[in-house]
mmCIF file of the N, C-alpha and C atoms, coordinates in Angstrom:
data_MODEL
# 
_entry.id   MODEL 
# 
loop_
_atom_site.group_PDB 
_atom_site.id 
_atom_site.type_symbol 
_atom_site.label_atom_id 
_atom_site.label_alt_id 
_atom_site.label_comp_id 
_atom_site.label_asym_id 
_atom_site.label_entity_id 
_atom_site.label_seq_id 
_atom_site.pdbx_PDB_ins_code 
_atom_site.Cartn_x 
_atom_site.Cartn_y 
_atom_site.Cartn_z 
_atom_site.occupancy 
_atom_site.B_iso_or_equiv 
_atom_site.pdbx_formal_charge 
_atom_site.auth_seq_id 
_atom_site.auth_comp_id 
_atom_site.auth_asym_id 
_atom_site.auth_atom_id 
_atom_site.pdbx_PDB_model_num 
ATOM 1   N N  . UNK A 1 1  ? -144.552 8.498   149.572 1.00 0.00 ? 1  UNK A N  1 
ATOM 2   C CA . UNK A 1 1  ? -143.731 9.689   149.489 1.00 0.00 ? 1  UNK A CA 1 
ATOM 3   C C  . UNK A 1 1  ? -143.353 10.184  150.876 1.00 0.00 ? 1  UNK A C  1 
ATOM 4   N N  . UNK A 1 2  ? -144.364 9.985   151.817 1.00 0.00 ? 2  UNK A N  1 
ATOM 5   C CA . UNK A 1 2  ? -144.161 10.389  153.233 1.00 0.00 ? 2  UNK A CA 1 
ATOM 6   C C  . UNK A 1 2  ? -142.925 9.227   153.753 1.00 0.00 ? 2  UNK A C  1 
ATOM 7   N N  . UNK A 1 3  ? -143.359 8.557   153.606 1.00 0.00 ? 3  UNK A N  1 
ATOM 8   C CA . UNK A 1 3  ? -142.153 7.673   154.378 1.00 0.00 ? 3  UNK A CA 1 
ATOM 9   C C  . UNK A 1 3  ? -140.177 7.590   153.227 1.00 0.00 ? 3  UNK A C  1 
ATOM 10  N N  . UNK A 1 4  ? -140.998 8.019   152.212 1.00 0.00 ? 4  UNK A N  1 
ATOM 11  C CA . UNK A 1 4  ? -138.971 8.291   151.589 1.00 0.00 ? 4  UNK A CA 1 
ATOM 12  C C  . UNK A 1 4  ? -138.463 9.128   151.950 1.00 0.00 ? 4  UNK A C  1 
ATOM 13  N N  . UNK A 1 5  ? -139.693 10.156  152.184 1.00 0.00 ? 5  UNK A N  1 
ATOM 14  C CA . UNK A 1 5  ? -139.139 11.979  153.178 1.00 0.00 ? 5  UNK A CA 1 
ATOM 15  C C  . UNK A 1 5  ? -138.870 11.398  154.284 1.00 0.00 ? 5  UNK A C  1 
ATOM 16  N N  . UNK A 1 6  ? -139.233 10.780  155.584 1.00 0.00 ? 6  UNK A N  1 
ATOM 17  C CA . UNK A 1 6  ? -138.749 10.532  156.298 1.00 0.00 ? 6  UNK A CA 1 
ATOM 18  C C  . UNK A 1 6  ? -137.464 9.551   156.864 1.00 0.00 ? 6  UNK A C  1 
ATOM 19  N N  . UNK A 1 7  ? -137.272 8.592   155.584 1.00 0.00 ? 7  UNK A N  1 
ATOM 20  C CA . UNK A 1 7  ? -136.351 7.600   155.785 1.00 0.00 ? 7  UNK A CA 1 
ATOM 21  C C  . UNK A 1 7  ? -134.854 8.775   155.395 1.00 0.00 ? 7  UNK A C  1 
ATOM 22  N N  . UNK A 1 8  ? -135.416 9.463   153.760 1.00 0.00 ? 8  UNK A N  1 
ATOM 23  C CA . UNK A 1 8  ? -134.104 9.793   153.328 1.00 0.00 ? 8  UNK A CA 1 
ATOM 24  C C  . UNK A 1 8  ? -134.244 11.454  153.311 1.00 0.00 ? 8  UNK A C  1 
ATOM 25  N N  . UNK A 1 9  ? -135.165 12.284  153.704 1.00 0.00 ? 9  UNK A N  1 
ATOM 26  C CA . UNK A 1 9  ? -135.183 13.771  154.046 1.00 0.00 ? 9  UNK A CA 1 
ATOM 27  C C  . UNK A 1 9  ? -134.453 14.719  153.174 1.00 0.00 ? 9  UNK A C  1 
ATOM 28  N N  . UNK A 1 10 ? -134.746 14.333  151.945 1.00 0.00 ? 10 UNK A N  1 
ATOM 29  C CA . UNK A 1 10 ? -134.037 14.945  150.980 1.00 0.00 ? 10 UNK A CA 1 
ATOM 30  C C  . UNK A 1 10 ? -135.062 16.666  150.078 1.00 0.00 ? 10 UNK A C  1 
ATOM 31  N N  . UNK A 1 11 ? -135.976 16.338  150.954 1.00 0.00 ? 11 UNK A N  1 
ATOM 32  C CA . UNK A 1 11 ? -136.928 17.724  150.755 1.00 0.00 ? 11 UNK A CA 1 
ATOM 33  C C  . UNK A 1 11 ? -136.174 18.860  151.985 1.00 0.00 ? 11 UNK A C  1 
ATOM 34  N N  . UNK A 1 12 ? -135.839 18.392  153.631 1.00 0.00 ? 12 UNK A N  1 
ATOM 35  C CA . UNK A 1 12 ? -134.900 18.989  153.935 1.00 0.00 ? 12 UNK A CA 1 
ATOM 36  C C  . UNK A 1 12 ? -133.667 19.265  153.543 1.00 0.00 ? 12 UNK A C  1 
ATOM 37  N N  . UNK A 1 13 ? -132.988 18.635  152.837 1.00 0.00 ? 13 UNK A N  1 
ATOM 38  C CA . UNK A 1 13 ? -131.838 19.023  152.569 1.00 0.00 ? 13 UNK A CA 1 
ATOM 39  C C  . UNK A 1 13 ? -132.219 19.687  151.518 1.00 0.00 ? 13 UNK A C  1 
ATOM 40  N N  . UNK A 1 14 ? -133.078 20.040  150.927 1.00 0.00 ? 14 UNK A N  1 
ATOM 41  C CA . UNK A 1 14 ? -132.579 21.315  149.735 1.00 0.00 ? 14 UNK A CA 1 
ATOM 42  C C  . UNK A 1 14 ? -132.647 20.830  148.216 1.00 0.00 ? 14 UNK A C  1 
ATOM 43  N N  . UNK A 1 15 ? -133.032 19.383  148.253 1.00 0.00 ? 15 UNK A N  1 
ATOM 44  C CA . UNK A 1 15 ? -133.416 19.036  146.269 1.00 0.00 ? 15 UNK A CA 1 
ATOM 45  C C  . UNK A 1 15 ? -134.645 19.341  146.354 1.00 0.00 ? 15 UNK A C  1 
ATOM 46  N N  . UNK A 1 16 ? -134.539 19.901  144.966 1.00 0.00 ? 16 UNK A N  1 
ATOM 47  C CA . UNK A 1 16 ? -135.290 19.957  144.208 1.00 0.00 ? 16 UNK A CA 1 
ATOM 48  C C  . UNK A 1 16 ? -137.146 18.853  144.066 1.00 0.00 ? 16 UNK A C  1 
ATOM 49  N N  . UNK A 1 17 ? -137.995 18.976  143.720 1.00 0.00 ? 17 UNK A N  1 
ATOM 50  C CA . UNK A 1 17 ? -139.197 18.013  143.931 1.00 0.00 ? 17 UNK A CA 1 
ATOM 51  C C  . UNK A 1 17 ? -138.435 16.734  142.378 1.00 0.00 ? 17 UNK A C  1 
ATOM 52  N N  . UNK A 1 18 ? -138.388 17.647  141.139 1.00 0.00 ? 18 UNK A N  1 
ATOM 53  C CA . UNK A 1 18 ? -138.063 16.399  140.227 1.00 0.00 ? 18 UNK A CA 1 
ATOM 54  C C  . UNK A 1 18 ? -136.781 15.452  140.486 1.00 0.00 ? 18 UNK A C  1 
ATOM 55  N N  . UNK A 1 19 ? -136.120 15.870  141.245 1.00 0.00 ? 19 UNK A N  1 
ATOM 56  C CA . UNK A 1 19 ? -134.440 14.819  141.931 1.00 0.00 ? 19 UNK A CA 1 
ATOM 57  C C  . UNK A 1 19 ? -135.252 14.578  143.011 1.00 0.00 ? 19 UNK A C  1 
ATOM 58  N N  . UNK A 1 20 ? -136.200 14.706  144.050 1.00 0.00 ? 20 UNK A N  1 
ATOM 59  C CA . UNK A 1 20 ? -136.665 13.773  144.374 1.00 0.00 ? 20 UNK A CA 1 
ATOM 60  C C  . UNK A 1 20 ? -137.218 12.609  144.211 1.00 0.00 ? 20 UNK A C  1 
ATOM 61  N N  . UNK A 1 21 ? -138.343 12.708  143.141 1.00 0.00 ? 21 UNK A N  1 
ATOM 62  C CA . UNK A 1 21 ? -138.709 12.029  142.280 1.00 0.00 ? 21 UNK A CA 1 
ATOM 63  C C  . UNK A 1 21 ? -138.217 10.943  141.939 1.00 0.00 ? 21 UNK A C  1 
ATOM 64  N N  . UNK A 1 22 ? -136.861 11.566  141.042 1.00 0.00 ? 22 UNK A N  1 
ATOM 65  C CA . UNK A 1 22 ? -136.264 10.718  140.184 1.00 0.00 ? 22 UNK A CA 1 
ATOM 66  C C  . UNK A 1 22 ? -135.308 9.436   141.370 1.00 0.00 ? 22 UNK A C  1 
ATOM 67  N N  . UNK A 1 23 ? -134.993 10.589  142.649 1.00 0.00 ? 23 UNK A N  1 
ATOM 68  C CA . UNK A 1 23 ? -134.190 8.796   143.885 1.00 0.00 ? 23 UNK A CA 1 
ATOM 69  C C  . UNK A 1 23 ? -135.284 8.124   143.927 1.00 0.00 ? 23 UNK A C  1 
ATOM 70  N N  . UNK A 1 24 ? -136.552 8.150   144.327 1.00 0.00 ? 24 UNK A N  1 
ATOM 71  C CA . UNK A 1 24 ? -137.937 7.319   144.427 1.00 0.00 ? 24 UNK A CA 1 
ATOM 72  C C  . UNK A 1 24 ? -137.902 6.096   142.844 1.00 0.00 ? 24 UNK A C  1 
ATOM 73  N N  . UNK A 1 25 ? -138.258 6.874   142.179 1.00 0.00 ? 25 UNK A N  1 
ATOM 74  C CA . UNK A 1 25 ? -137.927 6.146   140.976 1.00 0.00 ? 25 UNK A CA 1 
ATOM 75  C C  . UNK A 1 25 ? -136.378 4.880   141.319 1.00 0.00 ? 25 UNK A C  1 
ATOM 76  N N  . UNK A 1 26 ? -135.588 5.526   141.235 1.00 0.00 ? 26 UNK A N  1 
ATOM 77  C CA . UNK A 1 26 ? -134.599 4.809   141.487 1.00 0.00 ? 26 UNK A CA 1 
ATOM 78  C C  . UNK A 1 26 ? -134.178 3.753   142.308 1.00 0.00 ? 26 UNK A C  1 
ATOM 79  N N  . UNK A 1 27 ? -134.718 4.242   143.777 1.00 0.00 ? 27 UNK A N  1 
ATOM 80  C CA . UNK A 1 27 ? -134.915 3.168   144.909 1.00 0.00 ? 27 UNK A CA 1 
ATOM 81  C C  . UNK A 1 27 ? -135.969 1.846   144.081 1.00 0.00 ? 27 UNK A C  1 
ATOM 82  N N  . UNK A 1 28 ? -136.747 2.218   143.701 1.00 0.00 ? 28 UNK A N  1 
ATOM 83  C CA . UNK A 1 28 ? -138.272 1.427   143.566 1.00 0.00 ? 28 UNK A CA 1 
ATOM 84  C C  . UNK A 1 28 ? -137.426 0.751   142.973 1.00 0.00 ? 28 UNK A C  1 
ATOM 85  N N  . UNK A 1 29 ? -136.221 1.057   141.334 1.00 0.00 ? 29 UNK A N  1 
ATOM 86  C CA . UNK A 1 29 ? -136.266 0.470   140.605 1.00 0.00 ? 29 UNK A CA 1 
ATOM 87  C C  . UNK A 1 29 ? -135.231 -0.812  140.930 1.00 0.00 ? 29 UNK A C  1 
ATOM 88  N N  . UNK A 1 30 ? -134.359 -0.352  141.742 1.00 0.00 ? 30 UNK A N  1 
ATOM 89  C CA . UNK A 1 30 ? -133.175 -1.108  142.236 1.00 0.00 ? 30 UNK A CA 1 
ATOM 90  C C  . UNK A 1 30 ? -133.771 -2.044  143.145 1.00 0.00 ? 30 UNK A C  1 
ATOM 91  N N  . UNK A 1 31 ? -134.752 -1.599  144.098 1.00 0.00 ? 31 UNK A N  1 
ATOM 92  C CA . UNK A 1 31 ? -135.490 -3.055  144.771 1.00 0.00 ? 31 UNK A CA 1 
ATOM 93  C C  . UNK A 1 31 ? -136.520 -3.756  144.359 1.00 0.00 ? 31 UNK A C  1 
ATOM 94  N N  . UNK A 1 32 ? -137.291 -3.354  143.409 1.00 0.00 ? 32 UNK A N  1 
ATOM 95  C CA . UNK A 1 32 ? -137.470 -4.588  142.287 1.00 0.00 ? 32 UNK A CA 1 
ATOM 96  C C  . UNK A 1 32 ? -136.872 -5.498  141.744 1.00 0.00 ? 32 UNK A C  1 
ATOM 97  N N  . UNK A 1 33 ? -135.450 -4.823  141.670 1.00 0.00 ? 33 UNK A N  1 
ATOM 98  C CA . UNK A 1 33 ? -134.691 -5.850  140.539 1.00 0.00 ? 33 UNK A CA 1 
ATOM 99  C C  . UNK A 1 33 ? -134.163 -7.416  141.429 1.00 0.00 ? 33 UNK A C  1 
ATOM 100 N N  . UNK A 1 34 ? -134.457 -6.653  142.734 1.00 0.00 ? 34 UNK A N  1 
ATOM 101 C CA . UNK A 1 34 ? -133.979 -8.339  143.513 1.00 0.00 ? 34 UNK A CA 1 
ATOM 102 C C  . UNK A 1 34 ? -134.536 -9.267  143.661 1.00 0.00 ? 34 UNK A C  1 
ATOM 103 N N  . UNK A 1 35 ? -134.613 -10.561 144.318 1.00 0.00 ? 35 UNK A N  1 
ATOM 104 C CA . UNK A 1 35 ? -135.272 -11.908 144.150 1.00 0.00 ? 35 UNK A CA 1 
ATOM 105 C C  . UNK A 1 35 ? -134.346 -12.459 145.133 1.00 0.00 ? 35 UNK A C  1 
ATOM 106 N N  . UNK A 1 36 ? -135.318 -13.165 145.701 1.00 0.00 ? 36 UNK A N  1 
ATOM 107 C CA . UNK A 1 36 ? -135.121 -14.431 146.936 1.00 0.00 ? 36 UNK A CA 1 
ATOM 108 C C  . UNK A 1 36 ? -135.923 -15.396 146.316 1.00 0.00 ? 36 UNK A C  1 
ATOM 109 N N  . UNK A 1 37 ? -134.884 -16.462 146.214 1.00 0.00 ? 37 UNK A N  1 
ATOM 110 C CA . UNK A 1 37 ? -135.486 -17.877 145.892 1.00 0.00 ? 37 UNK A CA 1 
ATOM 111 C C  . UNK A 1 37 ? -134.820 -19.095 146.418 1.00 0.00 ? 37 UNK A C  1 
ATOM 112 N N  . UNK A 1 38 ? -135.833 -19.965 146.431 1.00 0.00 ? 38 UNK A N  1 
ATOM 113 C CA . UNK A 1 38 ? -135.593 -21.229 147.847 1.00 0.00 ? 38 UNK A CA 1 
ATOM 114 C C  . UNK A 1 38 ? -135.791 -22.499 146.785 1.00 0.00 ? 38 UNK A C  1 
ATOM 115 N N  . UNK A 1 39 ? -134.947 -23.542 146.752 1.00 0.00 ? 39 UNK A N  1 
ATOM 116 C CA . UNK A 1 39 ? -135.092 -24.674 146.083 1.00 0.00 ? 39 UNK A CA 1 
ATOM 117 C C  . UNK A 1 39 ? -134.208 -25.414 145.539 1.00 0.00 ? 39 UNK A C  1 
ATOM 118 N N  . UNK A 1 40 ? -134.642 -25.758 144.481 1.00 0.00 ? 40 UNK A N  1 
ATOM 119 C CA . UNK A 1 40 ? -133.697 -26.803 143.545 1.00 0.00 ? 40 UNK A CA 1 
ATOM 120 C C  . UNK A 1 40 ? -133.975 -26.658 142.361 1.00 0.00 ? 40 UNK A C  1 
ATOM 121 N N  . UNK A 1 41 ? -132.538 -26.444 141.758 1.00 0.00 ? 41 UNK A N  1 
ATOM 122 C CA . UNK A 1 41 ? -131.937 -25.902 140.438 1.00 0.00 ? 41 UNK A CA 1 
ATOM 123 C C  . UNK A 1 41 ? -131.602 -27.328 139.640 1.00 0.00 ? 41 UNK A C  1 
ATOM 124 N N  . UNK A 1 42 ? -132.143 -27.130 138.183 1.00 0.00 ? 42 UNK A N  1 
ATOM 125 C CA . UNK A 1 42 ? -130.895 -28.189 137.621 1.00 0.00 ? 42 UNK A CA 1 
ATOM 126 C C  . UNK A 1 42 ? -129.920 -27.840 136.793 1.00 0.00 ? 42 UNK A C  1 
ATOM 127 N N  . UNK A 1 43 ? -129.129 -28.497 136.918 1.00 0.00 ? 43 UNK A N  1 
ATOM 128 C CA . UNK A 1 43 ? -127.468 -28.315 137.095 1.00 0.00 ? 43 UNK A CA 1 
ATOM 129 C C  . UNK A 1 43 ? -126.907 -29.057 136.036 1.00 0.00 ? 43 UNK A C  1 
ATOM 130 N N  . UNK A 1 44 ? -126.266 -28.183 134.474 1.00 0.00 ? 44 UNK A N  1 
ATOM 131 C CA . UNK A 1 44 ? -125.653 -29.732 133.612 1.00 0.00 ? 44 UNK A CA 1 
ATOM 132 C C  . UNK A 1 44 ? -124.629 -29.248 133.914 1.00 0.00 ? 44 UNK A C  1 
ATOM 133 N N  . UNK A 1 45 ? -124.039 -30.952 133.745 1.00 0.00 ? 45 UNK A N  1 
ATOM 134 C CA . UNK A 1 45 ? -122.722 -31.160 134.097 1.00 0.00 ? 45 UNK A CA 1 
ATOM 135 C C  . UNK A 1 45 ? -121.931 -31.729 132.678 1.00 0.00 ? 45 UNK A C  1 
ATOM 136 N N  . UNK A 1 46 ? -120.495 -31.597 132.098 1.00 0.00 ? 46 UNK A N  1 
ATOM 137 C CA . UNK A 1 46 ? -119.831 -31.888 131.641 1.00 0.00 ? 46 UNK A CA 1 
ATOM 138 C C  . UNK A 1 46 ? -120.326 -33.511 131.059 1.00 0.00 ? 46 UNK A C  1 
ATOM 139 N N  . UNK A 1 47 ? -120.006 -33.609 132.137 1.00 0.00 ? 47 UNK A N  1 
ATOM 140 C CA . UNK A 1 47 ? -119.822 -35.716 132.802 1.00 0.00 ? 47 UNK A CA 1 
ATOM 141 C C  . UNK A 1 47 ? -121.209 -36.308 132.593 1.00 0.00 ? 47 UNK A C  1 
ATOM 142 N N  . UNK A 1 48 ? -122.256 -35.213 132.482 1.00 0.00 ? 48 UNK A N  1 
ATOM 143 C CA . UNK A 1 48 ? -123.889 -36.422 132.064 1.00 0.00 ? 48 UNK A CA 1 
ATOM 144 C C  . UNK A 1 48 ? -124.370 -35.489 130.815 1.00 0.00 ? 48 UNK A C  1 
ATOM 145 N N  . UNK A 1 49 ? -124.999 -36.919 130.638 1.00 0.00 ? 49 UNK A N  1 
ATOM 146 C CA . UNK A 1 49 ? -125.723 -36.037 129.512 1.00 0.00 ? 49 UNK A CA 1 
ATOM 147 C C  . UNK A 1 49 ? -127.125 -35.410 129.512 1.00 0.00 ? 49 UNK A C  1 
ATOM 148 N N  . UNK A 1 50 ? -127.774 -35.552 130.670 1.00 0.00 ? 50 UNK A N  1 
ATOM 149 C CA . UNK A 1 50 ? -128.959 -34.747 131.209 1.00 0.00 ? 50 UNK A CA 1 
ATOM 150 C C  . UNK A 1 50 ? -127.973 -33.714 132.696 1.00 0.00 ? 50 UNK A C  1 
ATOM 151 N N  . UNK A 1 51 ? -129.155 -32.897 132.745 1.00 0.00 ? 51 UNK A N  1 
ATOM 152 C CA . UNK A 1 51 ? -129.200 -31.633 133.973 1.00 0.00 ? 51 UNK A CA 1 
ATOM 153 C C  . UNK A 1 51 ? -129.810 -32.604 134.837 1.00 0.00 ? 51 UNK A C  1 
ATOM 154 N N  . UNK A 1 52 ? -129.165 -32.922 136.039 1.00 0.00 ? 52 UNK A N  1 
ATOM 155 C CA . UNK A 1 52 ? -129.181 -33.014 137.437 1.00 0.00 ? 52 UNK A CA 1 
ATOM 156 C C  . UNK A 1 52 ? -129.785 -32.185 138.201 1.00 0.00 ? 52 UNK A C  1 
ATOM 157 N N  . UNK A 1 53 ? -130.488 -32.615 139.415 1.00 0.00 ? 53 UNK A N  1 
ATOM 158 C CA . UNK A 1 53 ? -131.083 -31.590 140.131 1.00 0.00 ? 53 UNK A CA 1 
ATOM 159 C C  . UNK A 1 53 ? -129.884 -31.372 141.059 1.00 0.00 ? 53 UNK A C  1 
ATOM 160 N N  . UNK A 1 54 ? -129.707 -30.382 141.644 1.00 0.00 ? 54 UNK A N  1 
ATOM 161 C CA . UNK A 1 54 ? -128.532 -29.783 142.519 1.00 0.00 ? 54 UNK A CA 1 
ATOM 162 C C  . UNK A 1 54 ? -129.303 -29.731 144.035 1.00 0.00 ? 54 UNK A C  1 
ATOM 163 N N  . UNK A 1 55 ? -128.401 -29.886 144.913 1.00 0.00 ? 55 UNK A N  1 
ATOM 164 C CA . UNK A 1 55 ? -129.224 -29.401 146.213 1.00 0.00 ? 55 UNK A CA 1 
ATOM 165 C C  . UNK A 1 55 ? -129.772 -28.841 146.642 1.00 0.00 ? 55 UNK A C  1 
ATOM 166 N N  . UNK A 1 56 ? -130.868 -28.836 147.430 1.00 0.00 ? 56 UNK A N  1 
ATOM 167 C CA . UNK A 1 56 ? -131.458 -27.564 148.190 1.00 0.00 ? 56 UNK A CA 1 
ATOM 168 C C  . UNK A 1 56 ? -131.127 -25.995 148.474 1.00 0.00 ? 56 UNK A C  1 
ATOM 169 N N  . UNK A 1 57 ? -131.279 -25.247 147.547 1.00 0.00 ? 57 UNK A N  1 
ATOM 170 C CA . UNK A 1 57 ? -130.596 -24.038 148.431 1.00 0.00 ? 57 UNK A CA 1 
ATOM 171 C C  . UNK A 1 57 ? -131.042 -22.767 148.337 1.00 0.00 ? 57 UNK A C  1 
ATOM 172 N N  . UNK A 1 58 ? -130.647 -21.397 149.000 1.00 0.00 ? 58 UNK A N  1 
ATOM 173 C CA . UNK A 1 58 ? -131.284 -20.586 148.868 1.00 0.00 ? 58 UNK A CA 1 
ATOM 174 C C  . UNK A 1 58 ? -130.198 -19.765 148.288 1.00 0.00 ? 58 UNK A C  1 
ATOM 175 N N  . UNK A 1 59 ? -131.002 -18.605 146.802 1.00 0.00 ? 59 UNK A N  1 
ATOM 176 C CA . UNK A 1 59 ? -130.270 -17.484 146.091 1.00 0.00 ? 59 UNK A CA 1 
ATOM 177 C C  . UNK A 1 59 ? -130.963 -16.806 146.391 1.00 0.00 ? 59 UNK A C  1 
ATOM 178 N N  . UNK A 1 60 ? -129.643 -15.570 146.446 1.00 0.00 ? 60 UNK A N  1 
ATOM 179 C CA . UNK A 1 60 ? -130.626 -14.274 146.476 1.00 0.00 ? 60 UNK A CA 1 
ATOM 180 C C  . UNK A 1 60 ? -129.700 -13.643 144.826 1.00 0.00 ? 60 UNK A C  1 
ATOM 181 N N  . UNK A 1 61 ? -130.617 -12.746 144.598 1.00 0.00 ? 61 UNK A N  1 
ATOM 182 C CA . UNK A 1 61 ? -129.950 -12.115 143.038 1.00 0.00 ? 61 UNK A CA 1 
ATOM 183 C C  . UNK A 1 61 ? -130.814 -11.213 142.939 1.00 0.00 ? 61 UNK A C  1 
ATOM 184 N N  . UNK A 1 62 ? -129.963 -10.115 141.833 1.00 0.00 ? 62 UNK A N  1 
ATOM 185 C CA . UNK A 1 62 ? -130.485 -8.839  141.497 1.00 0.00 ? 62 UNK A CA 1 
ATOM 186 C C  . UNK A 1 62 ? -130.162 -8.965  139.675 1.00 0.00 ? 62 UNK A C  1 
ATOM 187 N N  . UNK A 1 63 ? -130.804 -8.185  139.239 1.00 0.00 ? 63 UNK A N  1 
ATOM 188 C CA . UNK A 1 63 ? -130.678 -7.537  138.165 1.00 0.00 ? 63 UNK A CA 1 
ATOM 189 C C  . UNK A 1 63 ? -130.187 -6.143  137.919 1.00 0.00 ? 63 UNK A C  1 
ATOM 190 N N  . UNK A 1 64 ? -129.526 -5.592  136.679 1.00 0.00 ? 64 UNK A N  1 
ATOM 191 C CA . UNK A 1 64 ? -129.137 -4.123  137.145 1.00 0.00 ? 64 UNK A CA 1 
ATOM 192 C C  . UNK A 1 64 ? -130.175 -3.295  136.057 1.00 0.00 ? 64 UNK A C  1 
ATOM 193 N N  . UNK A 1 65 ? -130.964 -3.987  135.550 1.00 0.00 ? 65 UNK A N  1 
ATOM 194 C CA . UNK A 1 65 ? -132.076 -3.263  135.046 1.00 0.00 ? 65 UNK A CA 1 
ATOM 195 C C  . UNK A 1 65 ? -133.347 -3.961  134.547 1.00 0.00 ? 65 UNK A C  1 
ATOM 196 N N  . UNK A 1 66 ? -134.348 -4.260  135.184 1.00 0.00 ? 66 UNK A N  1 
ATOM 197 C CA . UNK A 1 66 ? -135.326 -4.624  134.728 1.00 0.00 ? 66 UNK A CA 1 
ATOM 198 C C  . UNK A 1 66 ? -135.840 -4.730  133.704 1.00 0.00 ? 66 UNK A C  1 
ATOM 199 N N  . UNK A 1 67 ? -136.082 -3.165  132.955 1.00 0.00 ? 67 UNK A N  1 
ATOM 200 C CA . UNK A 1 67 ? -136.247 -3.282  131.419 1.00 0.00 ? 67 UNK A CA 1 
ATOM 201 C C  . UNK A 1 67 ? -135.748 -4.077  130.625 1.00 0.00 ? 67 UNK A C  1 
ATOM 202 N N  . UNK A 1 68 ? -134.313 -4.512  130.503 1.00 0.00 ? 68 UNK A N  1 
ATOM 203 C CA . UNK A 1 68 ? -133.024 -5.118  129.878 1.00 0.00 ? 68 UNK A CA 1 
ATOM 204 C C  . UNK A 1 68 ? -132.896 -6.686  130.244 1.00 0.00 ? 68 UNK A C  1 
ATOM 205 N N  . UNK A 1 69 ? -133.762 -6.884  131.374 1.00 0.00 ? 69 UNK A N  1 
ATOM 206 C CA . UNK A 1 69 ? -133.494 -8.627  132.442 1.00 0.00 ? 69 UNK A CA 1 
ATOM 207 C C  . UNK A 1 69 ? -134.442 -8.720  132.911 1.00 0.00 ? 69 UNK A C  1 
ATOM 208 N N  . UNK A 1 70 ? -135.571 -8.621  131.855 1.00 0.00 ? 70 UNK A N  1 
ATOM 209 C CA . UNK A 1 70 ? -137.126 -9.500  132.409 1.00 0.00 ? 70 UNK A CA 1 
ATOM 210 C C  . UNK A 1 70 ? -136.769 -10.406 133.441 1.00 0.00 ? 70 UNK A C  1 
# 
């Protein structure tokens, strides 16, 4: 809590403790929803009839709600 007051100082500016709360909530929930992942995917294609492994690579991805996108 000390460090969201200091990053985002929204007890200085004048909200309220429960709209504080609720950006905390919110931050937490929005950077949960992301993911960094490093590897190899497989990939079907049209043209085979098995999934191919695809190249090496790195995703990054989010979800826009956790609850909803285990």
């Amino acid at each position: 809590e000390q460090r969201f007051e200091q990053t985002f100082g929204l007890g200085r500016k004048g909200f309220p403790p429960l709209q504080r709360r609720f950006a905390q909530a919110a931050l937490s929930d929005m950077l949960g929803g992301m993911g960094y992942f490093h590897g190899r995917s497989l990939v079907q294609s049209p043209l085979q009839e098995r999934p191919l492994p695809a190249p090496e690579a790195a995703l990054f991805t989010a979800v826009p709600s956790r609850s909803f996108f285990p």
